[in-house]
N, C-alpha and C positions, 0 to 999 in steps of 0.2 A: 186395572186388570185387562180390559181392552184393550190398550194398548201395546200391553208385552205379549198379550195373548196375537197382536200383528204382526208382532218382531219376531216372533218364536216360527209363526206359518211360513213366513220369507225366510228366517236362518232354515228352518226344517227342508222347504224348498229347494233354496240352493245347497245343502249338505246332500239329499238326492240328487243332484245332477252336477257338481262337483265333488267326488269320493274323496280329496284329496289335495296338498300340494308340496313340491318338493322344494327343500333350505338348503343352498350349498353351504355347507361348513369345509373347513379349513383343519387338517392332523395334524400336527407335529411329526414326522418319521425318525429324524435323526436332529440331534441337536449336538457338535462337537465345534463346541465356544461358537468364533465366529460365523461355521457355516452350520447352517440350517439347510435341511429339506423337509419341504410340506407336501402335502399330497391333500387334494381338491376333490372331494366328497358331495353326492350330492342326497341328502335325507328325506326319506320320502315320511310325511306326517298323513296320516290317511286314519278315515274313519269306517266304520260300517253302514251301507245303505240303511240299513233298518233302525239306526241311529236317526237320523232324518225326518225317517215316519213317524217314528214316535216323540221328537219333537214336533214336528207337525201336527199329530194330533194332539198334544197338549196344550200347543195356540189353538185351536179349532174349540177344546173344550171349554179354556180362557173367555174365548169371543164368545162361545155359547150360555156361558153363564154369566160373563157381563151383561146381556142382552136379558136377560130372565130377571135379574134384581131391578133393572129401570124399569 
């Protein structure tokens, strides 16, 4: 439990201080047989800071009650 409780304070971490990041994808527009046009998109997947904290706090309470059983 210590351990994921380490993994969880670092993902929590960087989820506050990176909100985000964007995935270009690729549309279809038109499709008539041989010719095609796409059109270049770029998706932003993004989170809530307080998403973060609250992972981070659940690694913090992880470590704290790994620490309490030994």
């Amino acid at each position: 439990m210590k351990t994921l409780g380490i993994i969880l304070i670092v993902a929590g971490i960087v989820m506050v201080i990176i909100r985000g990041f964007s995935v270009p994808t690729e549309k279809k527009v038109v499709d008539l047989g041989p010719l095609q046009v796409n059109q270049k998109e770029n998706k932003w997947i993004g989170w809530p800071t307080y998403a973060g904290g609250i992972v981070t706090v659940v690694g913090v309470v992880l470590v704290l009650s790994g620490k309490r059983r030994s």
